[in-house]
N, C-alpha and C positions, 0 to 999 in steps of 0.2 A: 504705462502712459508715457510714449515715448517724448514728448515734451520736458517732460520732469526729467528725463532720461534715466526713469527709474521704473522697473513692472511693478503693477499690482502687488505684486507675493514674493515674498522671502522665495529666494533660489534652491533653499534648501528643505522647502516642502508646505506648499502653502497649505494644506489640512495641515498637518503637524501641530504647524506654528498658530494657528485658528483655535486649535484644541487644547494647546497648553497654553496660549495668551489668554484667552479671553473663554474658554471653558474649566477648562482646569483649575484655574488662576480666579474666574470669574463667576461665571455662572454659577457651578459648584458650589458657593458659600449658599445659595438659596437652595432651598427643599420647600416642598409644596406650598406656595403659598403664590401670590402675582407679583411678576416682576416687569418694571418698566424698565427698558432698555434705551440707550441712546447708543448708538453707533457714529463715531469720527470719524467719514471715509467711507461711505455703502458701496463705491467701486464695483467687484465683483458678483456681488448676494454673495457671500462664501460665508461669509462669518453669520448672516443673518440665516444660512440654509444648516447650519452649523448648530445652529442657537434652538431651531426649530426642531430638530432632531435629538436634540441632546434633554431638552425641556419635556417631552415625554417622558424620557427615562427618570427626571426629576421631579415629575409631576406638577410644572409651574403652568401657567397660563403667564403668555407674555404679548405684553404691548410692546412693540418696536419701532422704534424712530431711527431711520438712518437720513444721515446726511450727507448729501454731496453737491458741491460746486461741477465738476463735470462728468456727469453721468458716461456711461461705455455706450457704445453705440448698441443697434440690434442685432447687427451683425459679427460685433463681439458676441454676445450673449450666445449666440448661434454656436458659437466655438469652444464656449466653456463645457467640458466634461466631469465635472465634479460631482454630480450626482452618480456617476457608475461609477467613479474611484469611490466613493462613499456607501457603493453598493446599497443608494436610496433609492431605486427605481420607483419605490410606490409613493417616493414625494418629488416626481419629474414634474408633474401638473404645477405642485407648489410651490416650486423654484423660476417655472416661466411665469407665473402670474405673480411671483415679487416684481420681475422684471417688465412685466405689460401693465402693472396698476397705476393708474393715474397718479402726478406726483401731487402733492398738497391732500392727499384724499387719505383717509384711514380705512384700509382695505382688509375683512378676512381673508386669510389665507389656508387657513386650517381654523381646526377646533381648538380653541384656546391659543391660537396667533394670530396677532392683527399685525399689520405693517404700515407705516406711512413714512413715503420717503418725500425729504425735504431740500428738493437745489436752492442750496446757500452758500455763501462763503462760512466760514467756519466764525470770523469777528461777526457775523449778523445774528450770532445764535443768543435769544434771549430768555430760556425758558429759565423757571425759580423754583427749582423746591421741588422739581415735575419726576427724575429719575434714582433708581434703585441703582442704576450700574450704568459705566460708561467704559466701551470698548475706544480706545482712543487711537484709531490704525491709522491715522496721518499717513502722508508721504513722508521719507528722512529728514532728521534736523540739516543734515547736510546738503539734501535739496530746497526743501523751503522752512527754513530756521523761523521763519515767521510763525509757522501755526506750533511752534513748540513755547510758545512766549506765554511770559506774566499776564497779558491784556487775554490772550485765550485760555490758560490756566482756569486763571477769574472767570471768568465765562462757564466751565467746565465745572467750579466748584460751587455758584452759585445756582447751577442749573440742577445738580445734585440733590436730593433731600440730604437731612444729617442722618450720619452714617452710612451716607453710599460710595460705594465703590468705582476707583476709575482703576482700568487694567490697559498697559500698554508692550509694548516689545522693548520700547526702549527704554536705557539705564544711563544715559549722558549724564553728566555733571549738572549740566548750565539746567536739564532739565527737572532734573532733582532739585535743584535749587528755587526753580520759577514755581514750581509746584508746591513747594513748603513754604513761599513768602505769600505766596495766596491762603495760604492757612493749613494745606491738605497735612495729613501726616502719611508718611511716607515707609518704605519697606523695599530693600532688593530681594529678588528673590531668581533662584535658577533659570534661565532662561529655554527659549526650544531651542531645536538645535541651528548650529551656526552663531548661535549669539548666545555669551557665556551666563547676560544677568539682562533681567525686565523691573520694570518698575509695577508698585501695588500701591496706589492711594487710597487715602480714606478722608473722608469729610468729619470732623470731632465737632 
């Protein structure tokens, strides 16, 4: 998003870092059972076509809620190749129809994925109790420090059921800190590559 003057994706491998943020890191702690998802950031579908792909192989049925204040255009979408780096050709149908489902609408996508994406700002978001995990892929503290904050923290933790899981890239200080005054309990852990440490919360 050249505005932010920041892309989408980590420069050092946006699957990569998809896979071990927020599957690895994330998803992974569930096995067959349903998971409700929220997504910090729907920007590309990468992480939601990521999620959908990886949930087979863990046998989860998942509700997905992504949010985004500025959606990519069509003609982005048109450019993204991430499905043939993913060598998911037989979910190309299910990656254009994230991208053409009406927003506010809770859309099948497949068998056991639903999607509903939500343009919001990130402080409008008021769900309670409603999600199992939350991918939190903001843009950088360093470009907008706001949505790294205590007032969206809170937000994130009460949106949460107990014991769910927020999974992010980042491992800042000030962030670790907003995080743990909102209640979460907190964990570094390895990061993907280019970035040496991520953050792992939990709701107690």
């Amino acid at each position: 998003m050249e505005e932010w003057g920041e892309t989408y994706h980590s420069k050092h491998g946006a699957i990569q870092e998809a896979k071990h943020v927020f599957i690895q890191n994330g998803l992974s702690l569930f096995k067959e059972q349903s998971v409700a998802v929220l997504e910090i950031g729907f920007g590309t579908g990468l992480n939601a076509l990521v999620t959908l792909l990886e949930a087979e192989k863990l046998k989860l049925t998942i509700d997905y809620t992504g949010v985004e204040a500025y959606p990519i255009l069509p003609e982005e979408v048109e450019k993204l190749n991430y499905v043939s780096q993913l060598n998911a050709n037989q979910s190309d149908t299910d990656f254009q129809l994230m991208h053409s489902s009406e927003w506010g609408v809770k859309t099948v996508v497949s068998k056991g994925f639903t999607l509903t994406k939500r343009q919001q700002y990130f402080n409008e978001i008021s769900d309670k109790n409603r999600f199992d995990l939350i991918y939190f892929d903001a843009f950088g503290f360093q470009y907008q420090p706001e949505l790294w904050s205590v007032e969206i923290f809170k937000k994130m933790f009460e949106a949460l059921k107990p014991n769910g899981v927020l999974v992010t890239y980042a491992c800042r200080g000030s962030v670790k800190r907003a995080m743990i005054e909102v209640g979460f309990s907190t964990e570094k852990l390895p990061g993907p590559p280019g970035k040496r440490e991520m953050l792992r919360a939990v709701k107690k």
